[in-house]
Structures are given as C-alpha cells and as structure tokens.
C-alpha atoms as a printed R data frame, in Angstrom:
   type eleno elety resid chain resno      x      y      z
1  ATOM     1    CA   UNK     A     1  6.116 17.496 23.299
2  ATOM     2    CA   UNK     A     2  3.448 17.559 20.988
3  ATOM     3    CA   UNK     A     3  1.609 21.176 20.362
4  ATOM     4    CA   UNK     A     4 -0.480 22.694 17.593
5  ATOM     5    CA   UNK     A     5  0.506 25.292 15.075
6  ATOM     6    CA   UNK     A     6 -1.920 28.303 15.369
7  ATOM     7    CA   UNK     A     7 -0.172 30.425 12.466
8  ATOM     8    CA   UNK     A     8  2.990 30.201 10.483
9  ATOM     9    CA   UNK     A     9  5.638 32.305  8.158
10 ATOM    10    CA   UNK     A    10  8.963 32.660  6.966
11 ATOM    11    CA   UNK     A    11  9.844 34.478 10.357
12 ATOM    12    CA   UNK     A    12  8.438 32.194 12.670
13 ATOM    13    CA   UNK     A    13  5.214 31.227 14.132
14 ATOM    14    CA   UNK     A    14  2.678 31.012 17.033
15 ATOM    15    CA   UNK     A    15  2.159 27.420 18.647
16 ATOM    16    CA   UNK     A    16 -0.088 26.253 21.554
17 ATOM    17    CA   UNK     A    17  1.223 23.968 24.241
18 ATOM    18    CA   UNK     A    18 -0.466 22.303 27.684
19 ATOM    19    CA   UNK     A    19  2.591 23.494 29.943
20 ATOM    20    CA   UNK     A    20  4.328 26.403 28.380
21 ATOM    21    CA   UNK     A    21  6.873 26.461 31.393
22 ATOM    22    CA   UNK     A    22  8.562 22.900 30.033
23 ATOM    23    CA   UNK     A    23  9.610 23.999 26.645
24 ATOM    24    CA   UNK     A    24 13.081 25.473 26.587
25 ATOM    25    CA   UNK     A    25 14.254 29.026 25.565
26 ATOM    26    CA   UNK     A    26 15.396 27.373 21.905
27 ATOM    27    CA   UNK     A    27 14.128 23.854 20.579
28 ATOM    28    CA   UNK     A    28 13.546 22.350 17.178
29 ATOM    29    CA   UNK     A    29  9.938 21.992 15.552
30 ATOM    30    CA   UNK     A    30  9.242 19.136 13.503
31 ATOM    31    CA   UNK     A    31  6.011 18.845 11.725
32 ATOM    32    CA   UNK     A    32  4.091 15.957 12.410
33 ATOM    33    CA   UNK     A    33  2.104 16.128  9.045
34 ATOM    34    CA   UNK     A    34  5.598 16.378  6.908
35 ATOM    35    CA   UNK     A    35  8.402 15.328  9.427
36 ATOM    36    CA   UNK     A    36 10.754 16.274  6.275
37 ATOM    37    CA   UNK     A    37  9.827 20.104  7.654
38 ATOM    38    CA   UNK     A    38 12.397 20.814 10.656
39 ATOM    39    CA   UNK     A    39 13.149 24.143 12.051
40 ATOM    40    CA   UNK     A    40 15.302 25.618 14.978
41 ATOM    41    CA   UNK     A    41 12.781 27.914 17.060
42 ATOM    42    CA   UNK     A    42 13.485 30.436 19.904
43 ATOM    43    CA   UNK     A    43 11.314 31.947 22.056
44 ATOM    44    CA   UNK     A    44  9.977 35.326 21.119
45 ATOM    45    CA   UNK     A    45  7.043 35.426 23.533
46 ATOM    46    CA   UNK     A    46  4.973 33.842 25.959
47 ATOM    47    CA   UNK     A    47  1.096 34.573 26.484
48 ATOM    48    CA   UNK     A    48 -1.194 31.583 28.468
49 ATOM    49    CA   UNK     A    49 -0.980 28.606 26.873
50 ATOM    50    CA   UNK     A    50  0.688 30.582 23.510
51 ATOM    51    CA   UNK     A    51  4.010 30.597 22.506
52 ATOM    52    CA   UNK     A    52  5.436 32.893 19.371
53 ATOM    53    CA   UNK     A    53  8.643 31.767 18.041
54 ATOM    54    CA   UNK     A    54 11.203 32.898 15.593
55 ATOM    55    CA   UNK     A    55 12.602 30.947 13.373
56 ATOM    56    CA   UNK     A    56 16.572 30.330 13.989
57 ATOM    57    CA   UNK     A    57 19.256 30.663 11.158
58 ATOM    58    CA   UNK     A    58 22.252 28.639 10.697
59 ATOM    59    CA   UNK     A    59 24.997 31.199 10.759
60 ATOM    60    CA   UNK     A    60 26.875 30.970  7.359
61 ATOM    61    CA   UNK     A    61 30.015 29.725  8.881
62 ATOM    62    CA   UNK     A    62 28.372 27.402 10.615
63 ATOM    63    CA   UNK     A    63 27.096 25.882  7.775
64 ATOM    64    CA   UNK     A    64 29.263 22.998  6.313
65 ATOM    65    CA   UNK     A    65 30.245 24.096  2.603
66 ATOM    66    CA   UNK     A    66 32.869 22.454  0.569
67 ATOM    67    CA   UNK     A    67 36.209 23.718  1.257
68 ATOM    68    CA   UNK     A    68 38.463 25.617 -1.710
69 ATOM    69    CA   UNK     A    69 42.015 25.566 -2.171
70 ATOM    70    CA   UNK     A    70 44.023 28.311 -1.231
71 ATOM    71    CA   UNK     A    71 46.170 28.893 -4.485
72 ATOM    72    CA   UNK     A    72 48.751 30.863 -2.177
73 ATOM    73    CA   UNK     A    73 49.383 28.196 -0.214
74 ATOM    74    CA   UNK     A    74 51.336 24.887 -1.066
C-alpha cells in the first residue's frame, strides 16, 4: 500500500494513506526512495486520512547474535 511520509524521527513518524481502515495494527515501512530503509511500525494514532506510528524495536533476545561457549559446561 503505497502512502506518503508527512514527517519522520528516530521514534516514529506520521504517514498519509487513502483508506486508513486497511492498514493493520503493526506493518513494516519500506521507503520507496531508498528501499535499503525498512522499519517495523505500530500504530500510535489515527486522525482522517493520518496515521502516526512508532517505530518497533527488535527485542535484544530476539535478535540473532553469535552464540558463546559456556566454559562450565563440557
């Protein structure tokens, strides 16, 4: 669904849509000027046509990080 970015920070931002009812409670924006620019949105708020999002953190255990041994174990 293609919208346009009204404002933007390291929080989150404020994006216009045609049918705010279709976009889901959490999505993923992509940029189309820099598709290299991803981030995992949730709704924050809801005014007309106006949506303000926050901007979704992967959990740290979520994230995949390289394992270390466990010297106390064999």
């Amino acid at each position: 669904m293609r919208c346009t970015l009204l404002n933007l920070s390291a929080e989150g931002c404020a994006i216009e849509v045609n049918e705010p009812a279709f976009v889901p409670q959490r999505f993923r924006l992509v940029l189309a000027s820099d598709s290299s620019i991803v981030r995992d949105c949730q709704i924050a708020w809801i005014q007309q046509n106006r949506i303000g999002v926050t901007f979704v953190t992967v959990p740290q255990a979520a994230r995949h990080a390289p394992e270390t041994a466990d010297p106390t174990t064999t």
